[in-house]
N, C-alpha and C positions, 0 to 999 in steps of 0.2 A: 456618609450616606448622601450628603446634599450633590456628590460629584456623581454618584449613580442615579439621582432622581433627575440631573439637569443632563447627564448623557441619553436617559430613558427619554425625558421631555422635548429635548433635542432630534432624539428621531423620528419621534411623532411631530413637533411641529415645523422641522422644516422642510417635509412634502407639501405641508399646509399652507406652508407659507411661498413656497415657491410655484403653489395650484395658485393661489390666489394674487401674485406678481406676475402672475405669465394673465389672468383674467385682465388685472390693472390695465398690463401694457397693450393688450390686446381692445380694451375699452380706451383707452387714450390714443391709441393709433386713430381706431376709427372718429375720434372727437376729433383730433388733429386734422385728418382726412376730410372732415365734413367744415371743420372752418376752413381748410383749403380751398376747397371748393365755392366757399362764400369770396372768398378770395379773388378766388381765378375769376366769378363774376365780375365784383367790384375792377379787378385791373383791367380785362376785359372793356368794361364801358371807356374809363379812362385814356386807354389806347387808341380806343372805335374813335374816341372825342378827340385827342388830338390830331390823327389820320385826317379827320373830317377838316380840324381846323388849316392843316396845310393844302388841303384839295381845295377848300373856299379858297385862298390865297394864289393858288398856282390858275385856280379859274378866274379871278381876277386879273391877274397875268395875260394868262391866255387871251382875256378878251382885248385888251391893249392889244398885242402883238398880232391882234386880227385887222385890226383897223385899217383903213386904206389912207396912206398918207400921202400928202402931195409930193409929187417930184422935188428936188431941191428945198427938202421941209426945213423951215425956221419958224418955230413956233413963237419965238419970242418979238421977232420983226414981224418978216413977211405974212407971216400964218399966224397973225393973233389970233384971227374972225375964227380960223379953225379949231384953237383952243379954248375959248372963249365959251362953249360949249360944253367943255368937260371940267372946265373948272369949279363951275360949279361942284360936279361928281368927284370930282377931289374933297372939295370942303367935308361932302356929306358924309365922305366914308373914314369913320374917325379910327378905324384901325389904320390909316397911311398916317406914318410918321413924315415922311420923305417920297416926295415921286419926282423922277428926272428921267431924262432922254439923254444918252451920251453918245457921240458919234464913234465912229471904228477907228480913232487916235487915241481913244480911251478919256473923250473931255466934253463935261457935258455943257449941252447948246438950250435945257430946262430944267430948271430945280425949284420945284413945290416944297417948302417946309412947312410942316405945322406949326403956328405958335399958339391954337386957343382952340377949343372943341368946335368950334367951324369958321377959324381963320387960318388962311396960308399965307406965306410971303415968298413973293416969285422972285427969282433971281440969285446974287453973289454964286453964280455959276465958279465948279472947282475944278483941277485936273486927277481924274481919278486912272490914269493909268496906271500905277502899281498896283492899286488894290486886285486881291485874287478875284473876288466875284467878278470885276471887270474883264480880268484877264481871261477868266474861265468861260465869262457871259460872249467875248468876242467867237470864241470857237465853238458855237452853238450852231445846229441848221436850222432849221425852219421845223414849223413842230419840235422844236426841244425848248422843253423849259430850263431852269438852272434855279436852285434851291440854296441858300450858302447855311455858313455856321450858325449859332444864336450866337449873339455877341452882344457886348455891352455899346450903343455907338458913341460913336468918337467925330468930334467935330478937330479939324487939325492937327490928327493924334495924338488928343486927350480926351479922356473918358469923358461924355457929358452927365454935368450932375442937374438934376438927382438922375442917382440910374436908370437908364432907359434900355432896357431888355431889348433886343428887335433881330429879324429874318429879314434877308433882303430875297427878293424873288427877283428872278432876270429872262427877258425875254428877246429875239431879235426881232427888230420891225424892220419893215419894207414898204419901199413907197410904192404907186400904182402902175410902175411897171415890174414889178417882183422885184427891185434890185435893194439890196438891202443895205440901209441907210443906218444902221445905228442899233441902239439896246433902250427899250423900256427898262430901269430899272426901282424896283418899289421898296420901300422899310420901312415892314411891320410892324407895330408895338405887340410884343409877344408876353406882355404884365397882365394883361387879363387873360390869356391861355393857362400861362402857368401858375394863375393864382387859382383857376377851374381845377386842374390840375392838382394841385397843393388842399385844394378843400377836402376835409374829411368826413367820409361818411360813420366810420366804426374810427377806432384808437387804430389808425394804421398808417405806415410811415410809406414815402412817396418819395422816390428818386431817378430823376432825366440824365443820363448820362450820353456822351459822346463817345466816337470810337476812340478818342486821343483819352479813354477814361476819366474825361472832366466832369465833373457835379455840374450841370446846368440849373440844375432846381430840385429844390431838397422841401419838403412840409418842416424841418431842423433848422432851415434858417429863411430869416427874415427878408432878406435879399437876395433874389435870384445871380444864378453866374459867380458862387465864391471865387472860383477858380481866379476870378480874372479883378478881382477887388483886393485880392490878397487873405481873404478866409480861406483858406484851406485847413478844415480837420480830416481826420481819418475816421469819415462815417462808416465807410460799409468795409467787410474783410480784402483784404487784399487778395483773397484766392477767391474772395465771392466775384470781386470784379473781374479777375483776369478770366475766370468761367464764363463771365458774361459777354465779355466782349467775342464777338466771333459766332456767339449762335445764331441758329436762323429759323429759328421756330421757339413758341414759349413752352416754359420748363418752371415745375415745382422744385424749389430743393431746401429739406428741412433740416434744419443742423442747429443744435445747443437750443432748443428751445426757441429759434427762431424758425418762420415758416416765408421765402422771399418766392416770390413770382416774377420770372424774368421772361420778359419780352421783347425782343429785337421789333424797333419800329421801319423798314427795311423800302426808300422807296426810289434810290439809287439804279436805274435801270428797269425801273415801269414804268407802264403808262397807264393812259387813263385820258380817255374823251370825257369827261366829265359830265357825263349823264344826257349827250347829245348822241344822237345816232348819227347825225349828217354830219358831224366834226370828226377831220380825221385826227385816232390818237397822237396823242404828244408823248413823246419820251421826258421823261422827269429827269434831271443829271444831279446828284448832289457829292457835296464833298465829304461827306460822312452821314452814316446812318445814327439814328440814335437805340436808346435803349432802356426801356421804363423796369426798374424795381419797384414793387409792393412788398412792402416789410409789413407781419405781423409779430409785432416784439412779444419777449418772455411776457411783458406783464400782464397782454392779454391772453397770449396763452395759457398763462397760470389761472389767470379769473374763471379761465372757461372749462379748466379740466380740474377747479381745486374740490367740487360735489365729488372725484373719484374719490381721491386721497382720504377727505373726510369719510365715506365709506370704506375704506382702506383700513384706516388706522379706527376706526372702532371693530370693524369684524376683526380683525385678530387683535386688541385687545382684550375682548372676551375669549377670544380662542384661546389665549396666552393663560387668561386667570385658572380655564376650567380646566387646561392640559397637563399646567404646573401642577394642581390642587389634584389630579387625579392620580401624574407621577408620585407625589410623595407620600399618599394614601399603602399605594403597592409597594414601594421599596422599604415603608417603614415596617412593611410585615415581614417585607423578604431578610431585613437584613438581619431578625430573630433567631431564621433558620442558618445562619452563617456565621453563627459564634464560631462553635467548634472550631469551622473550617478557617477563619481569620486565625484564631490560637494556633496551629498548625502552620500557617503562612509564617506567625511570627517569627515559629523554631526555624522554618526553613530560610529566613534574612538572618538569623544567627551566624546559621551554616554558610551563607553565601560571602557571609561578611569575614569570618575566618577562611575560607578560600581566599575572598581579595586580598588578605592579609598574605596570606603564604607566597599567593604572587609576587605581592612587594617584598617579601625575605629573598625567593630567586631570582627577584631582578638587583638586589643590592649585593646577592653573592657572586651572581655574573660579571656585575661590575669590579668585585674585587680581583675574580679570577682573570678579568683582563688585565686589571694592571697588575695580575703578579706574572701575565704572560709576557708583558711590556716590561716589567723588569728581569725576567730569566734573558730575554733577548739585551737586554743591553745587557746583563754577566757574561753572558754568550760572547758578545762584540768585546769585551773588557779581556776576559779570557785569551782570547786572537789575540787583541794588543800586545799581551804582556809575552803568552808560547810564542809570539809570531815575528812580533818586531824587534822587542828586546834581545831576542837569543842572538841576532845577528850582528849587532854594534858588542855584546858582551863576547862571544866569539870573536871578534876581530880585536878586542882589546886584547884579549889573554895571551893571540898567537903572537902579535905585536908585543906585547911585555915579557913573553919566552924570550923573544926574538935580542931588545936588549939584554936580558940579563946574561943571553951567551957570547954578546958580539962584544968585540973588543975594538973593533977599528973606530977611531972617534968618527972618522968624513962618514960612518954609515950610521953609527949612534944619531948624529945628524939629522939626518934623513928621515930617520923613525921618528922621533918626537916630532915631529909634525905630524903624522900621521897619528901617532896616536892622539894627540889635542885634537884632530879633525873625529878622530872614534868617538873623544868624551863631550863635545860639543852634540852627535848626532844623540848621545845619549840622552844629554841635558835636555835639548829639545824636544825627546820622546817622552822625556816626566815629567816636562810643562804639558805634553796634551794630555798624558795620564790624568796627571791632576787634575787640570780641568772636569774631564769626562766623568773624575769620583768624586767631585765635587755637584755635579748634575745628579750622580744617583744619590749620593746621600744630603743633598738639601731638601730633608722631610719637609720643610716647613717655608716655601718661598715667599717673598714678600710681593703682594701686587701690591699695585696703584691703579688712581686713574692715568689713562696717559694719553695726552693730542697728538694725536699720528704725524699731522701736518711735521707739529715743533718739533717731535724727534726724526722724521724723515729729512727736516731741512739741517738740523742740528749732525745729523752723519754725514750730509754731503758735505760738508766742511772739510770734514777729514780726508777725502783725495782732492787733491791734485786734479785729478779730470773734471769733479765737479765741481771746484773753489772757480777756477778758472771763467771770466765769462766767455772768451771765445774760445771753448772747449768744444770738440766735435761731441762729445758727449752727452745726454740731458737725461736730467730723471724730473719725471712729468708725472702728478698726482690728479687721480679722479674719485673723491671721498664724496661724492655727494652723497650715497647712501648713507657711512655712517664717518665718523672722522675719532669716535671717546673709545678707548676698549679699557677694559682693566684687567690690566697683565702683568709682569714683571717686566719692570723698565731696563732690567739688567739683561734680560734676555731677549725682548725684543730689539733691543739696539743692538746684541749681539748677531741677531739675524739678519736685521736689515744691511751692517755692517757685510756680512759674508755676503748677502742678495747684488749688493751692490758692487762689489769686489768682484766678484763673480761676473759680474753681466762686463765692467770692465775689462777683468781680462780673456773674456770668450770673445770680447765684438768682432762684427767686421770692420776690413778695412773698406770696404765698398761701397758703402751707407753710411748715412748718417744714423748712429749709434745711440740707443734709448732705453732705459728703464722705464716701466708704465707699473705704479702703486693703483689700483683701483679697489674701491671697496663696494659690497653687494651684501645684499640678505635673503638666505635659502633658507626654506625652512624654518622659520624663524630663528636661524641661527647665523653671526655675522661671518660674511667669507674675505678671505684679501687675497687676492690676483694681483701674482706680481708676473709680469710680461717683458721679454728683450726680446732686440731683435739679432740674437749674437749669431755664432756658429751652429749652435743646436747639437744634437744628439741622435741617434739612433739608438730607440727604445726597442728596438726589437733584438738587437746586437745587447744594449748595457742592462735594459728595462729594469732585471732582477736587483744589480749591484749599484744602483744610483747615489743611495744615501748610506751605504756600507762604508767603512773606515777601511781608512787609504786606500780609497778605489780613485783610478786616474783614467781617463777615460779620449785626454790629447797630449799624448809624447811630448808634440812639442813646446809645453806652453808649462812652466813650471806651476809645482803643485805639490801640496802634501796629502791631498784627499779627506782631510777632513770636516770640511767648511760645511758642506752638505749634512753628514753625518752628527756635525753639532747642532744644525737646523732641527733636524727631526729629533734630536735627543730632547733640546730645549722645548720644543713644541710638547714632546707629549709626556715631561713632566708634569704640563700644566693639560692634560686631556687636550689637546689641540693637536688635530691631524693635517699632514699633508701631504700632496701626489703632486704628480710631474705630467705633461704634455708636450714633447718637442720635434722639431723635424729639422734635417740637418740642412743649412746655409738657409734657414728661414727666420727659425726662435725657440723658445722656450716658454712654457707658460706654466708657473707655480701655484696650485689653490691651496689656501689653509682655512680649514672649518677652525674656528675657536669654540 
């Protein structure tokens, strides 16, 4: 009963439940959709703010690279009086880490460093010709700014500590006949942008990335620039970054419970007169764009959609109690009216059970009727031995034994006894294979084992000559990974492998290098062994019928008695074990046996 009230319960409540998992996700989208959107605000501003903080910086710039300087400018000698003036405006603007003038050999001729919130210290001028901003700041025209990496700076190429996050911004100056004299060049402390930056307004995670996909600034860690400190974790996905790099407009993309806002901050080839009508625009040149993510992690996500759930999981709680409790009201009536018919069911698995039974009577009489067709066919093959081979050596004895008893000459008496010794020898050797072969029918009762294919495959090769030998052109090469244990008669299978290998011997070529291949496989869940040469081969179309038949010879010239093959198959399906043949002539042979 309980199996029909929970199939009945089942199909009432899970339209129910999947009306009300499609409302779920339908009410979660749109929550997800509308913290997005709080979202794309928030990033928004953030983006707007640091935009803004690189245009203050490049107009500061700007305004340097306006200046009218004097012809043959040395502001450290000749031209003190004229910097003397701006020095002050150095002091005061405590975003300049560093302001210097460097002339077009890349060496600068003024260096303002900051040591204290409105002190500098002029001079210990350095050569900055390798550095890229330099390098890059030379090949600027007039109206072009030049923007570099965030970088950690480096006084002598070492990092200075404590960490000083900074932008250099680069400009060319000319003195007052236009000819241009050198590069303003400034370094920003960029610790208070990206600490703006990093402040959080809701639980949301904050990352500055470059195009070489470096972390410049994470709200995850404490110090700006891991990259370049030697922090490096793997914050964000690797497919989320490679998404990112290369776009050119911002994008939502929500995935596992996270919601990321990605925004290309893009200013590599604008411009921008910066809020002057009368200045004409500047081209910005930078060496890479950046690229802000806003992460809203699962755990806010969860906070903010966990009222569905909780409405979730009570309404069909109740739906569950009142659907169960109504199923089992109905089925407990129904199943009053379905005595009878269960009674009736019973008699009818009586009936079905004595059918499976009858099946399994005609599948164990099928079985017997094969092997007694498998044995009429060896009496059959037994039969021919005996009308077929013996008449003929007993024939040649008789006329031979006529033969002495009327000859009287001894030089010819001679001559017969040889012959006859050669009759009783082919005899002898025809009732050693007899034997054998009535020995195979009547061992009702053969002994297995377990037996290691390996040990008894290596244990035959012993026995020739071709493979005792190590510089034998011949090899027999095993591939048992499938199975290597069978339990079989050891007597009979070393009997086969015996013939397999004797065989691929004397068929080889002499053209090739000459191989037996033992491989073992599992069909069917039953184990198979492939044995493969690469000898003379066969024409199955020509022998196909008589392959495993007694004394069937099948190459004149190669001696033989024909029945290596035919004891194969005899021994094989004593023990229910079949086998077939594959060959083609001057390629190979390939032998399968189902066990």
């Amino acid at each position: 009963m309980w199996k029909r009230v929970l199939k009945m319960f089942l199909g009432l409540y899970l339209p129910l439940l999947t009306l009300t998992l499609y409302v779920f996700y339908f009410q979660k989208d749109k929550q997800i959709t509308g913290l997005s959107e709080y979202q794309k605000r928030d990033a928004k501003i953030k983006k707007e703010y640091f935009l803004e903080q690189c245009n203050n910086l490049l107009h500061d710039t700007k305004y340097w690279s306006n200046l009218e300087y004097p012809v043959d400018f040395d502001p450290m000698n000749k031209h003190t009086a004229f910097m003397d003036r701006y020095i002050e405006l150095i002091k005061e603007i405590t975003d300049y880490d560093q302001f210097r003038f460097i002339d077009l050999e890349g060496k600068e001729f003024f260096r303002a460093v900051r040591k204290g919130a409105d002190s500098v210290v002029i001079g210990n001028l350095q050569n900055k010709e390798n550095h890229l901003y330099v390098m890059e700041g030379l090949e600027l025209e007039k109206n072009q700014l030049y923007l570099s990496h965030i970088s950690l700076n480096r006084e002598n190429g070492v990092i200075e500590k404590p960490n000083k996050p900074v932008i250099r911004a680069v400009a060319p100056i000319f003195d007052t006949t236009e000819t241009k004299i050198g590069l303003v060049v400034i370094n920003f402390k960029m610790k208070r942008v990206l600490d703006q930056l990093k402040a959080k307004t809701v639980d949301t995670e904050l990352y500055l990335l470059d195009e070489n996909k470096r972390v410049i600034s994470s709200s995850l860690h404490k110090e700006d620039l891991p990259y370049e400190t030697g922090i490096v974790d793997n914050l964000l996905p690797k497919d989320l970054i490679s998404n990112t790099i290369g776009i050119s407009h911002d994008s939502t993309i929500i995935k596992k419970e996270h919601i990321w806002r990605l925004q290309p901050i893009i200013l590599n080839g604008t411009t921008n007169s910066f809020g002057s009508i009368s200045n004409q625009p500047s081209e910005i040149v930078t060496p890479t764009n950046w690229y802000m993510i806003v992460e809203i992690p699962p755990r806010l996500v969860g906070s903010y959609i966990e009222p569905l759930y909780d409405s979730l999981i009570t309404f069909n709680a109740i739906s569950f109690i009142s659907l169960f409790t109504l199923c089992y009201i109905f089925q407990k009536k129904k199943l009053e009216k379905e005595h009878f018919y269960k009674e009736l069911e019973s008699k009818n698995i009586l009936l079905t059970r004595s059918k499976e039974k009858l099946e399994e009577n005609n599948i164990k009489v099928k079985k017997i009727n094969n092997s007694l067709e498998i044995r009429n066919k060896q009496l059959s093959d037994f039969n021919y031995l005996i009308s077929h081979n013996l008449r003929s050596p007993v024939t040649s004895m008789s006329v031979v034994v006529e033969m002495i008893r009327k000859e009287k000459n001894p030089e010819i008496l001679n001559q017969l006894l040889p012959k006859l010794d050669q009759v009783a020898n082919s005899i002898t050797n025809l009732t050693k294979d007899i034997n054998e072969y009535v020995s195979i029918l009547d061992n009702k009762e053969i002994k297995l084992s377990n037996i290691n294919l390996t040990d008894l495959i290596e244990e035959v090769k012993h026995e020739f000559t071709e493979t005792l030998l190590d510089d034998s052109d011949f090899e027999v090469l095993l591939k048992l990974d499938a199975w290597n244990q069978i339990t079989f008669s050891k007597f009979y299978l070393q009997s086969i492998i015996q013939n397999f290998v004797s065989n691929a011997i004397k068929y080889k070529r002499t053209d090739v290098d000459s191989y037996i291949l033992f491989e073992s496989a599992i069909e069917d869940k039953r184990k198979v062994l492939y044995v493969r040469d690469n000898g003379i081969g066969l024409n199955l179309n020509r022998h196909g019928d008589n392959v495993f038949k007694l004394y069937k010879r099948f190459h004149r010239n190669i001696s033989g008695k024909g029945m290596g093959l035919f004891l194969i198959k005899s021994q094989l399906e004593a023990l229910n074990a079949t086998i077939s043949i594959d060959s083609e002539e001057g390629v190979g042979t390939t032998f399968k046996i189902k066990f």
